[in-house]
C-alpha positions in Angstrom: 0.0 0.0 0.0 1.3 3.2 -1.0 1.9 6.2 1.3 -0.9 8.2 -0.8 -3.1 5.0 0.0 -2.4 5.0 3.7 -3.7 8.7 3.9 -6.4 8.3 1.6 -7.9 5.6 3.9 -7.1 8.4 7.2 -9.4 10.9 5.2 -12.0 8.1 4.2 -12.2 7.0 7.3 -12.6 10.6 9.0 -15.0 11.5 7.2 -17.3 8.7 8.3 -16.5 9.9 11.9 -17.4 13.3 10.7 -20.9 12.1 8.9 -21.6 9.6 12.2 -21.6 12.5 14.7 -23.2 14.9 12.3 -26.6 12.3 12.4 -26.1 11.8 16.1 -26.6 15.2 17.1 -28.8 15.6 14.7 -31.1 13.0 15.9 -30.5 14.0 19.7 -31.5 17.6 18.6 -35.0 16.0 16.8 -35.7 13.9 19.7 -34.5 16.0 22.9 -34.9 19.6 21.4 -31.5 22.0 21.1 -30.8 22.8 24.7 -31.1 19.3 26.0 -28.7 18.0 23.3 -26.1 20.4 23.2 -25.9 19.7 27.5 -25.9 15.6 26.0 -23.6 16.6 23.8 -21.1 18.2 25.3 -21.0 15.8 28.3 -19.9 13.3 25.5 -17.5 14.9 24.3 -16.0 16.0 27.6 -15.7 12.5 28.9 -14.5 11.5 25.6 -11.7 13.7 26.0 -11.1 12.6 29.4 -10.6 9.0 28.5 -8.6 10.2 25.6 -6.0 12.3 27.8 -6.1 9.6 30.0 -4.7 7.2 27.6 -2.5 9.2 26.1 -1.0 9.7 29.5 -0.5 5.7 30.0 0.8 5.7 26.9 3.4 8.1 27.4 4.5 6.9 31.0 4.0 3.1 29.7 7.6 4.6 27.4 8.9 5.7 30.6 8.3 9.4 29.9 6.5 11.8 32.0 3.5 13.6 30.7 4.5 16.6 29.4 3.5 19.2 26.2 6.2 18.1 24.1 6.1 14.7 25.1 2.1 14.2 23.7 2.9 13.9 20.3 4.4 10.3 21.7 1.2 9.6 23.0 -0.2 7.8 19.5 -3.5 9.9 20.5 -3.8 11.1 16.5 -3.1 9.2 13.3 0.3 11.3 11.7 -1.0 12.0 8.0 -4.6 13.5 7.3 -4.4 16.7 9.1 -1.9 19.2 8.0 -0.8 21.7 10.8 2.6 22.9 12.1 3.6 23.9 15.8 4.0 27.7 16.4 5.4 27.3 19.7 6.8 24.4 21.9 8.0 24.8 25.5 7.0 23.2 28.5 5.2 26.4 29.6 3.3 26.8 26.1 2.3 24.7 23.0 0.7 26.5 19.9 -0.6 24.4 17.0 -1.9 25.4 13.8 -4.2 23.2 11.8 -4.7 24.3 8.2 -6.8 21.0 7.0 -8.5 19.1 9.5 -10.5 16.1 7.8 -13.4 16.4 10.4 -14.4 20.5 9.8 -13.8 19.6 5.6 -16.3 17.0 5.7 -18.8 18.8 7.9 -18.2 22.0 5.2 -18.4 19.5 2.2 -21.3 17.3 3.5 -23.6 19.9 5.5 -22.8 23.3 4.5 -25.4 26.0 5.3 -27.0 23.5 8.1 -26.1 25.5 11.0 -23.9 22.6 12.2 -20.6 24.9 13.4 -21.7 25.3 16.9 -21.8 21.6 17.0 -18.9 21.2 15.0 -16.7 23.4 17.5 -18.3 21.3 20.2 -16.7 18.1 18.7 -13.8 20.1 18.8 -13.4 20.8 22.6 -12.4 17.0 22.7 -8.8 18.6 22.7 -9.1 20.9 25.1 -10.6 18.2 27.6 -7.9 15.6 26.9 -4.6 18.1 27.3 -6.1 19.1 30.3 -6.8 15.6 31.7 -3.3 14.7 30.3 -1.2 17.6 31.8 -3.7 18.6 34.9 -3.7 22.3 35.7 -2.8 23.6 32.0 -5.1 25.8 30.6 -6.7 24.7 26.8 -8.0 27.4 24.2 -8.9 27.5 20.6 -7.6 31.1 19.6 -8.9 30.2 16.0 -11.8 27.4 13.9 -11.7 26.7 11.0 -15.6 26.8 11.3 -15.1 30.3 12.1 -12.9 31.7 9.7 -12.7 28.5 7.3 -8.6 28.7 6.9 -7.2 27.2 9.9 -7.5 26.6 13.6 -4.9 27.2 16.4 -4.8 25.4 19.9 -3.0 27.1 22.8 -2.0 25.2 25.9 -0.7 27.0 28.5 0.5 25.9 31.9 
């Protein structure tokens, strides 16, 4: 299988992670009316990112490392092609990301554009914010930029 293969089946397979929770809250919304939902919702995705951070913190002390900002990307939380970002900043005090093409927010623009669906969308997205913090306690999480926002690129800050 060649490299262009391997990504291919990343992106295929993202965006049926995209379309699946796009129906789920869509459904939860039909059946439990917005405000229920979006509580639902983001209690999902806030455990979700607990569980996440949590693995990716056995993970990292299973190598014998501590967990630490520049150590995550050992974690084996995120698959390495698909997504296309760069680091603006990497310290043990502060990590800055930059995500120009993140499978997930294409798909929901491709699939369901003009549905309302960003505030859902940037919902999904606070799974980050919810595992760095459970993975590094105390740091501070926040998405300077969305793509669902401005449509170019996003950019996660984690401070300590």
């Amino acid at each position: 299988m060649t490299q262009d293969q391997k990504t291919q089946d990343v992106l295929i397979m993202a965006d049926r992670i995209a379309r699946l929770y796009y129906w789920v809250v869509k459904n939860l919304v039909e059946e439990l009316g917005e405000k229920r939902a979006e509580e639902l919702v983001e209690k999902i995705i806030l455990d979700y990112g607990k569980e996440t951070g949590e693995l990716a913190r056995k993970n990292v002390e299973e190598q014998g490392l501590t967990p630490s900002m520049t150590n995550y990307k050992k974690s084996g939380d995120l698959p390495s092609r698909g997504w296309e970002s760069e680091v603006l900043e990497s310290s043990e005090e502060c990590f800055r990301k930059k995500t120009t093409f993140c499978p997930f927010a294409d798909s929901w623009k491709r699939h369901y554009s003009g549905e309302n669906f960003e505030k859902w969308a940037k919902i999904y997205c606070s799974i980050d914010r919810s595992k760095y913090q459970t993975f590094i306690p105390g740091c501070k999480s926040i998405c300077e930029e969305n793509i669902m926002d401005n449509g170019e690129y996003c950019i996660l800050k984690i401070t300590k």
